[in-house]
N, C-alpha and C positions, 0 to 999 in steps of 0.2 A: 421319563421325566425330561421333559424341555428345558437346555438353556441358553438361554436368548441374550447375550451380552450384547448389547448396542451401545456403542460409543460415540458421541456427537458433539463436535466440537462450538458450540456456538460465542464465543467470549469475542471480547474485540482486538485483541494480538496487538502488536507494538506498533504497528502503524495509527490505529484507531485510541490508544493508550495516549501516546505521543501527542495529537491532535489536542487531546482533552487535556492533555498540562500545556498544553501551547495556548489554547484557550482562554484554560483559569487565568494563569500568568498575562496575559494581553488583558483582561477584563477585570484583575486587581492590580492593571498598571504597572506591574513589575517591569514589564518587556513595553516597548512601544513600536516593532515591529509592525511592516505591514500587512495587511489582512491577508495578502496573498503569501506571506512565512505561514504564517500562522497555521493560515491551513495547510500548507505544502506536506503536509506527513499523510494527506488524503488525495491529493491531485498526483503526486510523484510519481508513487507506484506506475500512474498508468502507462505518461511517456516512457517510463523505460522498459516497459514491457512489449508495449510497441518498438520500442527501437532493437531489443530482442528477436522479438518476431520479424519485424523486417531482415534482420543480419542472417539468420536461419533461413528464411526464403529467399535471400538471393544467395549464400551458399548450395541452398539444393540448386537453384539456378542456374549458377556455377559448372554445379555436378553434372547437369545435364546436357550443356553444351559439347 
């Protein structure tokens, strides 16, 4: 008997959540933020994963001077 438990995460997690009440909220005028808050719960993530990444490669950097 085979058992195959595959678990697969596909939902949209708190950054993608976040975006969509920032959304609603700008679009029934609650918020009049600018477009560029609004979205910011989708664009954020990236710089600071690049700024991550960069601080890790020049630590290795670092290390290998």
């Amino acid at each position: 008997m085979s058992n195959n438990n595959k678990s697969s995460s596909s939902g949209l997690g708190f950054f993608g959540l976040l975006a969509i009440v920032f959304i609603t909220l700008k679009l029934t005028h609650v918020i009049s933020w600018s477009w560029w808050w609004v979205l910011s719960p989708i664009w954020i993530p990236f710089p600071v994963f690049a700024l991550i990444f960069g601080v890790a490669i020049f630590m290795i950097w670092l290390g290998n001077r």
